[in-house]
C-alpha positions in Angstrom: -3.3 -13.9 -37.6 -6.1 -15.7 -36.0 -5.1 -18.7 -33.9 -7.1 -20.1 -31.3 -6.3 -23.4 -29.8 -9.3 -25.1 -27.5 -6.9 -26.8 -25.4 -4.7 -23.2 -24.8 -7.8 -21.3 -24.2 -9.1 -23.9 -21.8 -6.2 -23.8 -19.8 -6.6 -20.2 -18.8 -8.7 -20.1 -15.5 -10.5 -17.3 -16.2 -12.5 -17.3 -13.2 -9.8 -17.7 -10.8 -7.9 -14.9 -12.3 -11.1 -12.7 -12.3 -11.2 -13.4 -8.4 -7.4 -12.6 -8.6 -7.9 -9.5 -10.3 -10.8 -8.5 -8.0 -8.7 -8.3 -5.2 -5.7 -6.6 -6.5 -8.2 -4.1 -7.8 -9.6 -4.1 -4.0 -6.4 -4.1 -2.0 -4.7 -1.8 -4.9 -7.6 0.8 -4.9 -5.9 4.3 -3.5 -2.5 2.5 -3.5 -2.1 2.0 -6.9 -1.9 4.1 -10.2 -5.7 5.3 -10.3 -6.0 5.0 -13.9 -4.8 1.6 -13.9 -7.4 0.4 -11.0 -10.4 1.9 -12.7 -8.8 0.1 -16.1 -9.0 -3.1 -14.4 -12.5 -2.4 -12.4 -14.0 -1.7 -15.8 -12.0 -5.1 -17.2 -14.0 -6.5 -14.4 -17.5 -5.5 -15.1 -16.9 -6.1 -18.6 -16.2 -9.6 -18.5 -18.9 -10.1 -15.9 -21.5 -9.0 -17.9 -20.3 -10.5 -21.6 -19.8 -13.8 -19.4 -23.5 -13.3 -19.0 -24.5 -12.9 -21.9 -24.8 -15.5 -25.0 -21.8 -17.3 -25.0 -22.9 -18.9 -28.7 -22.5 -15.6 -30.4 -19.1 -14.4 -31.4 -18.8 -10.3 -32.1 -16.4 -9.2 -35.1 -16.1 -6.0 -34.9 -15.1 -4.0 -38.1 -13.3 -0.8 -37.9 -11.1 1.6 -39.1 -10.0 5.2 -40.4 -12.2 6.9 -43.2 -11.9 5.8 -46.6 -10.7 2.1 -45.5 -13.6 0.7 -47.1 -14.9 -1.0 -43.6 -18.7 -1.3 -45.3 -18.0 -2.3 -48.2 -15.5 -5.1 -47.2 -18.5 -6.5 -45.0 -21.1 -6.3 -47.8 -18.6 -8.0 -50.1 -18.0 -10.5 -47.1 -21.1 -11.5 -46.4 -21.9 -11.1 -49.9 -25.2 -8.6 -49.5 -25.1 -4.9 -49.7 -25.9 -4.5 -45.7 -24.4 -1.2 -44.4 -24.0 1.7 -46.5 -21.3 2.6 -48.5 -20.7 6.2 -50.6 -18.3 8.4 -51.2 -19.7 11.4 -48.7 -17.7 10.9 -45.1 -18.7 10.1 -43.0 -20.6 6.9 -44.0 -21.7 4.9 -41.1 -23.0 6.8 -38.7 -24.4 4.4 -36.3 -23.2 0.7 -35.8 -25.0 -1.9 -37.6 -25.2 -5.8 -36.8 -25.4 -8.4 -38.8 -26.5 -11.5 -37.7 -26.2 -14.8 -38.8 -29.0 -16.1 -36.3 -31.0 -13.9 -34.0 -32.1 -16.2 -31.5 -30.6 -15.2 -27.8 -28.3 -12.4 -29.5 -30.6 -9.2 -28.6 -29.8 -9.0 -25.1 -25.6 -8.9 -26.4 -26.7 -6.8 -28.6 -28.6 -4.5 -26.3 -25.3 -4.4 -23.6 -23.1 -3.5 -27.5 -25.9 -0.7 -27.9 -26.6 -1.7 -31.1 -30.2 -0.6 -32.7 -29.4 -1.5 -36.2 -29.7 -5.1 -36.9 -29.9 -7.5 -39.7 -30.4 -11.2 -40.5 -28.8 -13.1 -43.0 -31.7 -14.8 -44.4 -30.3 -17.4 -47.4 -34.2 -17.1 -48.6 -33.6 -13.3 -49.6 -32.7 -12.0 -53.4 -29.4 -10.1 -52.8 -27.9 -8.1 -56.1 -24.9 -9.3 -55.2 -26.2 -13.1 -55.2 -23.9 -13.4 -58.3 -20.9 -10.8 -57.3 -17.3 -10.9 -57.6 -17.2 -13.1 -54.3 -20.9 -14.3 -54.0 -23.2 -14.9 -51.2 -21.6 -16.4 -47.9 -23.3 -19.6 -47.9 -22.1 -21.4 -44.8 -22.3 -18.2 -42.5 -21.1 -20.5 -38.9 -24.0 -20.0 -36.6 -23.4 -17.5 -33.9 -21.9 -14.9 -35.9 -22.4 -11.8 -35.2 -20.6 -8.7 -37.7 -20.5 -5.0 -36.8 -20.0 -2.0 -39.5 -18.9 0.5 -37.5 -18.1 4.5 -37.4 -14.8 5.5 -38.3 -12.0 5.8 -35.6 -10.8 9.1 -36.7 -14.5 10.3 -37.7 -14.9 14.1 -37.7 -17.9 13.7 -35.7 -17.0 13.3 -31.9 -19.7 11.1 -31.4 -18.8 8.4 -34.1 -15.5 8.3 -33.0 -16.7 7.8 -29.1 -18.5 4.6 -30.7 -15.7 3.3 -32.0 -13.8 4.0 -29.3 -16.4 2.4 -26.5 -17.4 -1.0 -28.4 -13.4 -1.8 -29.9 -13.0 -2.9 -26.0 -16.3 -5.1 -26.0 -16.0 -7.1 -29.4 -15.1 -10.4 -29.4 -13.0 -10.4 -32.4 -11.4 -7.0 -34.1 -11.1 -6.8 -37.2 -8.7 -3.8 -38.6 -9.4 -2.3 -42.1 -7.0 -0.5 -43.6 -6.0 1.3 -47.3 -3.3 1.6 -49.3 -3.6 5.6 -48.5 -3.9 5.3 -45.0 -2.8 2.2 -43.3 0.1 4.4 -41.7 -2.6 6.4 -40.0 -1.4 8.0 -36.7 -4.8 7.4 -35.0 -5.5 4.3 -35.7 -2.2 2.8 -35.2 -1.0 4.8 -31.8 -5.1 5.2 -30.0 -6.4 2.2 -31.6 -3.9 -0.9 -32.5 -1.2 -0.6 -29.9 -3.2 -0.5 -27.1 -4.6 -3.7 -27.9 -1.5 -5.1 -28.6 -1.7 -8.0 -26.2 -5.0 -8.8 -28.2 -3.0 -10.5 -31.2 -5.2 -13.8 -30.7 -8.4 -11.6 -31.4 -7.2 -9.3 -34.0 -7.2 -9.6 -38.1 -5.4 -7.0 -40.5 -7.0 -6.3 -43.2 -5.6 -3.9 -46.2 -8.5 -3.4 -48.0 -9.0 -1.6 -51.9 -5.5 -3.9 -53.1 -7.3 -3.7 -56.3 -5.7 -0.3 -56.8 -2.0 -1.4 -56.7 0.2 -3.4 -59.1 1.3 -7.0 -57.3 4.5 -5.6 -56.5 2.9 -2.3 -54.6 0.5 -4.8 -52.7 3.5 -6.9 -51.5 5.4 -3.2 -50.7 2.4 -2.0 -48.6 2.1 -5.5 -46.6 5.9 -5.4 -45.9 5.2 -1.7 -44.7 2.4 -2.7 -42.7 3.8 -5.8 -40.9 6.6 -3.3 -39.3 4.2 -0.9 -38.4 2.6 -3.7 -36.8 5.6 -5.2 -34.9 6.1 -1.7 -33.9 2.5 -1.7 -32.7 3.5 -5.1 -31.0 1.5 -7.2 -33.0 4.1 -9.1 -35.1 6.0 -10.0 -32.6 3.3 -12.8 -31.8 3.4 -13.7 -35.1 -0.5 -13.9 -35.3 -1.8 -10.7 -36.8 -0.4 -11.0 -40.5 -2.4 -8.8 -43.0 -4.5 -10.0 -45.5 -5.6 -8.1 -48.7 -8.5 -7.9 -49.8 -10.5 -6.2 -52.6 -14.1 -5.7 -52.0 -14.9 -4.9 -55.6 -12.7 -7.7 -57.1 -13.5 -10.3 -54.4 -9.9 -10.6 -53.9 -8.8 -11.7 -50.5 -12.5 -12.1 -49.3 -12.5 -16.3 -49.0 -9.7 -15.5 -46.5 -11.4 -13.0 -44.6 -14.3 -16.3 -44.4 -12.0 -18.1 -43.8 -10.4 -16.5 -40.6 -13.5 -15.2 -39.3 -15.4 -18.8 -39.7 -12.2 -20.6 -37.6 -12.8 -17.7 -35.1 -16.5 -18.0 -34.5 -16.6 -22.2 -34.8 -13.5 -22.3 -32.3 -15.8 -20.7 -29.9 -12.8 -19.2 -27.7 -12.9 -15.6 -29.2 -14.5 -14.3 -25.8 -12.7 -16.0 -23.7 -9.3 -15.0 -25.4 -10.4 -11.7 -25.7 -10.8 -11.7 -21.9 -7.4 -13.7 -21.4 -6.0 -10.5 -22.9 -7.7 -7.9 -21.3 -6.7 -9.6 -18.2 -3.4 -10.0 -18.9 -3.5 -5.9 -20.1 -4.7 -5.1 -16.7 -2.4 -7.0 -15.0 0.7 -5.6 -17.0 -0.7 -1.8 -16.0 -1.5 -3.2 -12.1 2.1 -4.5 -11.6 3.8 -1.9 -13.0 2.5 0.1 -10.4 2.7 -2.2 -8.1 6.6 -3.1 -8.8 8.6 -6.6 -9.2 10.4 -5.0 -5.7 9.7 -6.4 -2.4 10.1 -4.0 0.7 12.4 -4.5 3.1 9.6 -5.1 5.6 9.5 -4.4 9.8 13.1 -5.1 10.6 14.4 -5.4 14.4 16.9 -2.6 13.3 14.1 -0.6 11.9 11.8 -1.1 14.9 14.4 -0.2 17.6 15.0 3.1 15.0 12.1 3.9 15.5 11.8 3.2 19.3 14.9 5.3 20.0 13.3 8.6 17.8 10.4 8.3 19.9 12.1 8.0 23.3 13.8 11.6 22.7 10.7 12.9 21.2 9.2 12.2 24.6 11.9 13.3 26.4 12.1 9.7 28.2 15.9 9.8 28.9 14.6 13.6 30.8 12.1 11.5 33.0 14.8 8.9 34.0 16.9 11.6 35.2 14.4 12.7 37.3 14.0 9.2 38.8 17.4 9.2 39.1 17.4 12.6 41.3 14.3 11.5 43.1 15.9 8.4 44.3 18.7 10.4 45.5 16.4 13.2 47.1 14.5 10.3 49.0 17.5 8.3 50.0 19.2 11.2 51.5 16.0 11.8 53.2 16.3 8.3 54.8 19.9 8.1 55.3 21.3 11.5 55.2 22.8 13.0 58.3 19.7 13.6 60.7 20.6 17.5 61.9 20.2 18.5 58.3 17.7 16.0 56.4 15.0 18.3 57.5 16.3 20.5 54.7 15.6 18.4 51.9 12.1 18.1 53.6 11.8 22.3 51.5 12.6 20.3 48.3 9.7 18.6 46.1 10.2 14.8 44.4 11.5 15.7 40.4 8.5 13.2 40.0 6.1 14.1 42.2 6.4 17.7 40.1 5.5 15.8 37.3 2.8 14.0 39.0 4.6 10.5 37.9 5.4 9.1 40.8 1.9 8.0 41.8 0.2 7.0 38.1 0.3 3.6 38.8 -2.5 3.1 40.9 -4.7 0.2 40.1 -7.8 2.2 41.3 -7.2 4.1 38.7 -9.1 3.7 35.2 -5.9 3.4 32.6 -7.6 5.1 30.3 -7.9 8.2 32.1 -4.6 8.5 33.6 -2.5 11.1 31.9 0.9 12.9 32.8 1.3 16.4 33.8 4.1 16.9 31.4 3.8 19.8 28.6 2.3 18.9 25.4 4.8 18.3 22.7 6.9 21.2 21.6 6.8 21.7 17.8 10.1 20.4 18.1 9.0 17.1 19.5 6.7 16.7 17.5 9.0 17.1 14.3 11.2 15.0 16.0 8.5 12.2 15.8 7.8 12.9 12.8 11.4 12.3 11.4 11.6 8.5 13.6 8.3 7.9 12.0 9.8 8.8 8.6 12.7 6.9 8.6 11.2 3.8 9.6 8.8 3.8 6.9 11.5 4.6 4.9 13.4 1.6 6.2 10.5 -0.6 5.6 9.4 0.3 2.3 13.0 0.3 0.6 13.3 -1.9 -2.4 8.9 -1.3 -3.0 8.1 0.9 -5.6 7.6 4.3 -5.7 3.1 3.8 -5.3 3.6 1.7 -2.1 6.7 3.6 -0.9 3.6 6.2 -0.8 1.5 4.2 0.3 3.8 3.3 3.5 4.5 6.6 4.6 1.1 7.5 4.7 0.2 4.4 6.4 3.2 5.1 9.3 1.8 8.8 9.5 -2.0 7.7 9.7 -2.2 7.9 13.2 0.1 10.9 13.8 -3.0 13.0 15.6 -3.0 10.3 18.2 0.6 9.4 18.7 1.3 12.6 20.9 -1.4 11.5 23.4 -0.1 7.7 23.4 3.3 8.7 24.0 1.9 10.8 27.3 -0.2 7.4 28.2 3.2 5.5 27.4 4.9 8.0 30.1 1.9 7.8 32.7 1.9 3.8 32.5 5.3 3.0 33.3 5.8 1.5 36.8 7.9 4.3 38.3 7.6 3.5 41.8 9.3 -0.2 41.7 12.8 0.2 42.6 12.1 3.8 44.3 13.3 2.3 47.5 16.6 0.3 48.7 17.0 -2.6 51.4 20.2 -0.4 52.7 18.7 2.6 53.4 17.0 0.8 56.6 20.2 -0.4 58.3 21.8 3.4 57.8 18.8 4.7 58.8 19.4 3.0 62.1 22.8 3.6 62.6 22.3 7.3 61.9 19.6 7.3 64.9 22.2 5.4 67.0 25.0 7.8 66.3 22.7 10.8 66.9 22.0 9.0 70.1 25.3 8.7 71.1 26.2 11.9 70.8 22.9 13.1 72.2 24.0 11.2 75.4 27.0 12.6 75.3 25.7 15.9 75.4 23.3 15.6 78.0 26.1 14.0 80.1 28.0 17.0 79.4 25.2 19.4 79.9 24.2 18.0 83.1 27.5 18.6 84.3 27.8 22.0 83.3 25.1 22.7 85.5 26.1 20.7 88.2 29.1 22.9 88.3 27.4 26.2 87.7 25.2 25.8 90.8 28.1 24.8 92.8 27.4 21.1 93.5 29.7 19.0 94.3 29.8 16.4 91.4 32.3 14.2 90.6 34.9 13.9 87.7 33.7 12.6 84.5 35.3 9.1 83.5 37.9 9.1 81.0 39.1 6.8 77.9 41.5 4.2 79.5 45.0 5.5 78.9 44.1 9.1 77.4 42.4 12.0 79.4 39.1 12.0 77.2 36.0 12.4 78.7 33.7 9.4 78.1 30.6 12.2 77.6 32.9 13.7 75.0 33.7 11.0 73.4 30.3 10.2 72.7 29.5 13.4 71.2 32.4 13.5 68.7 32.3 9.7 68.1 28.4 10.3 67.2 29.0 13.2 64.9 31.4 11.8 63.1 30.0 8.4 62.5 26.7 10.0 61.5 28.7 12.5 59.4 30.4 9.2 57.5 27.5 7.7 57.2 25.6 10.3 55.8 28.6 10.5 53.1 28.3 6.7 52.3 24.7 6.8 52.1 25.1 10.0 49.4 27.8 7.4 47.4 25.3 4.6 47.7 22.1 7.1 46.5 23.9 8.4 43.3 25.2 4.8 42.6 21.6 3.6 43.4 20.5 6.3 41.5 21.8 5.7 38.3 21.1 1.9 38.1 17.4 3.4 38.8 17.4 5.3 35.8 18.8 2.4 33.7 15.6 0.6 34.6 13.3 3.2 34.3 14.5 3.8 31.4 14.6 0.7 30.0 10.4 0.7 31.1 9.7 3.7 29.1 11.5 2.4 26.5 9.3 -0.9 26.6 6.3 1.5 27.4 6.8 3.7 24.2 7.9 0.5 22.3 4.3 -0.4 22.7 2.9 2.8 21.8 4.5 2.8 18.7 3.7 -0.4 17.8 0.4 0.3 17.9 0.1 3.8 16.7 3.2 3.2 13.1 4.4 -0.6 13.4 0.8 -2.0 12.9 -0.7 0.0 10.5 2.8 -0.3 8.2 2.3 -4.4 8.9 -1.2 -4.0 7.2 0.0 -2.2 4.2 2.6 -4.6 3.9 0.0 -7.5 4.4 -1.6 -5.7 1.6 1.4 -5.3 -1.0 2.0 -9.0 -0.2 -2.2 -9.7 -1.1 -2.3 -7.9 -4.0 1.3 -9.5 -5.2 -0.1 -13.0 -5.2 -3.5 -11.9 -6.4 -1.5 -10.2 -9.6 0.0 -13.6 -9.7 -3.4 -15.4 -9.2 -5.0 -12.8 -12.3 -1.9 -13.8 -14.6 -2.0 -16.2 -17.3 2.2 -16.5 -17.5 1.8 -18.3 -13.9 
């Protein structure tokens, strides 16, 4: 049943809701269920274009299978054999309009692509000026009737009709007979789908003059389930009438509906309300009532952490570590044998680290000498980057959980080469050097002193002695019979010796709290990188699951 209430319709905000619709078609477009966006962007043009058009003229749309009796039904509506009836199938072949004023209706009727048009002119003779349910005399202005080709026609082309113009009408109008009103097509193609579009919609069984009173009230009660099954009942406003065009039976409340339709003037805009509402039913349920889990700290530190051993950043702070060591035992290392780690080259130096943070450098050009990522690295990437968007999109639905992937794994090509950048920015000379290793420095130079001294003392003896000059005895430690020259040598060895072991406890202690904090910058380094390159472009998808949630919201009418 028809029932439009002004003060309902008026409270639907159809222009808002187009705009909302607009942008959940634009943010949802390749993210969405395709057939659902094109639904809605041809929703879309649709109302833009009927909202152009006259918005005086109401269009009832007649259809139905073969046989229903669709023309005659209008003839015997509007009381005036109009469009063609016979017994040969199919009848109509091309839509016909009849109008109850043409004045601004031919530019709606050229967007319908209707040719065929008549006038209700009260002025002409009609044969069936004195019918079984007489001329419609108070036609309400702005109506506008279409006879149209059947919905299960044998010819492709009628049926196409059908199918185009029963989702531009204002007002359908289903015709139905006692034979067929259980007809697969009509009911499954035709009715469900425009289920939501009870407001807009009239039943009609048609040819009741061919059943007792008891099969007419059988075939109604048959009918309204197949309509609650369709999902019209349920509404409550889509009860059949019947109607007999060659008895007149039923046809004053055919009138009568289609007059309260056209004089309420909010057929097109419930129409609309409805398609809305359609699209927005097929939108969200590709879109989901779920809300992701979104960019979590956990999720972001995940995914820091798989891209630190993808990079092999924990193998660069080892080799900080080791450099430190190799540098600090060449600065406080026992001096007789630091000129043999001179033979051994800086871990970082090898990979041409150590000296990437020079300021007269242009960043962008500064690269690492490291190997490009093994296939394994890269997978490895690939499986951080995976299970963060995994992370993120949980609780989404199964379109954006697609969606977000692909958006984590858009800039995989260029991940690789910011990792490497990630690796050559990080600061890996601060902390290369230590305050001690000055002060041991020194006291290794005094100790080889010493026992330099000593050994020239001794020396210079020894020749004294070996060219038989008198010289004499070397002084001696108070109470033992140590030479002071020898004393000097050992004591000089020795301490040097010590501190040469002290300084290698020192480096390795220094050198792991070095690779703690060079660690720590490749970790904020890379951090960056993938913030950039997976956390940024996830954040927009999101943005964009959140955008088209409250334009869904925005395009509803249950708000």
């Amino acid at each position: 049943m028809i029932r439009l209430g002004r003060k309902k319709t008026q409270t639907f905000n159809i222009d808002q809701r187009l705009v909302g619709l607009r942008d959940a078609v634009d943010a949802g477009r390749g993210r969405l269920d395709d057939d659902a966006v094109n639904g809605a962007d041809d929703v879309l043009q649709r109302a833009v274009t009927r909202r152009s058009l006259s918005a005086d003229h109401t269009v009832v749309g007649f259809f139905g299978a073969t046989g229903s009796g669709k023309s005659s039904l209008m003839n015997a509506v509007v009381g005036r054999p109009v469009a063609q009836a016979a017994v040969r199938r199919p009848t109509t072949t091309s839509p016909l309009a009849v109008l109850a004023s043409p004045e601004g209706a031919d530019p709606l009727l050229d967007w319908l692509g209707i040719e065929s048009r008549y006038v209700l002119d009260d002025s002409q003779d009609s044969p069936w000026s004195t019918g079984v349910a007489g001329l419609w005399t108070e036609v309400p202005a702005g109506l506008v009737l279409l006879d149209l080709p059947d919905v299960d026609s044998v010819a492709r082309e009628h049926r196409a009709i059908a199918e185009r113009l029963v989702g531009m009408v204002d007002v359908v109008v289903w015709v139905v007979d006692p034979q067929k009103y259980a007809d697969a097509v009509l009911h499954d193609d035709f009715i469900a789908p425009l289920s939501r579009h009870a407001a807009v919609t009239l039943v009609v069984l048609n040819q009741a003059d061919r059943l007792s009173s008891e099969q007419v009230q059988s075939v109604l009660s048959s009918l309204r389930q197949l309509l609650k099954e369709d999902g019209l009942e349920a509404s409550g406003r889509a009860a059949p009438i019947a109607t007999s065009a060659a008895t007149g039976a039923g046809i004053g409340a055919v009138r009568a509906r289609i007059t309260e339709v056209v004089e309420g003037k909010e057929a097109a805009a419930a129409r609309l309300s409805a398609d809305l509402e359609g699209s927005v039913e097929r939108l969200r349920t590709s879109h989901g009532t779920g809300q992701p889990t979104g960019v979590t700290p956990f999720a972001r530190d995940g995914l820091t952490e798989g891209l630190v051993r993808a990079a092999n950043a924990d193998g660069i702070a080892q080799a900080a570590r080791r450099s430190y060591v190799l540098n600090a035992g060449k600065r406080t290392g026992w001096l007789p044998v630091r000129w043999v780690s001179g033979f051994r080259k800086d871990p970082l130096r090898r990979l041409h680290l150590q000296d990437l943070d020079d300021d007269a450098r242009d960043p962008s050009l500064r690269r690492s000498s490291l190997p490009p990522m093994s296939a394994a690295q890269r997978a490895a990437a690939d499986t951080a980057v995976r299970h963060f968007a995994d992370e993120v999109a949980e609780g989404s639905s199964p379109a954006w959980e697609r969606s977000i992937r692909e958006a984590a794994r858009s800039r995989q090509d260029t991940l690789p080469d910011a990792l490497d950048q990630a690796l050559a920015h990080t600061d890996l000379r601060r902390g290369s050097k230590s305050w001690w290793w000055i002060p041991l420095d020194v006291l290794q130079w005094l100790a080889l002193l010493t026992a330099v001294a000593g050994l020239l003392w001794l020396t210079g003896l020894f020749a004294l002695q070996y060219l038989q000059v008198p010289v004499p005895a070397p002084p001696t430690v108070e109470g033992t019979d140590i030479p002071v020259p020898t004393l000097l040598v050992v004591t000089g060895l020795v301490v040097g010796i010590v501190i040469g072991l002290l300084g290698a406890i020192f480096a390795r202690w220094g050198g792991t709290w070095r690779a703690k904090r060079v660690s720590k910058r490749l970790r904020e380094q890379i951090a960056v990188a993938a913030n950039d390159n997976v956390v940024v472009p996830v954040e927009e998808e999101l943005s964009l699951h959140d955008k088209v949630g409250r334009a869904l919201e925005q395009a509803s009418v249950l708000k």
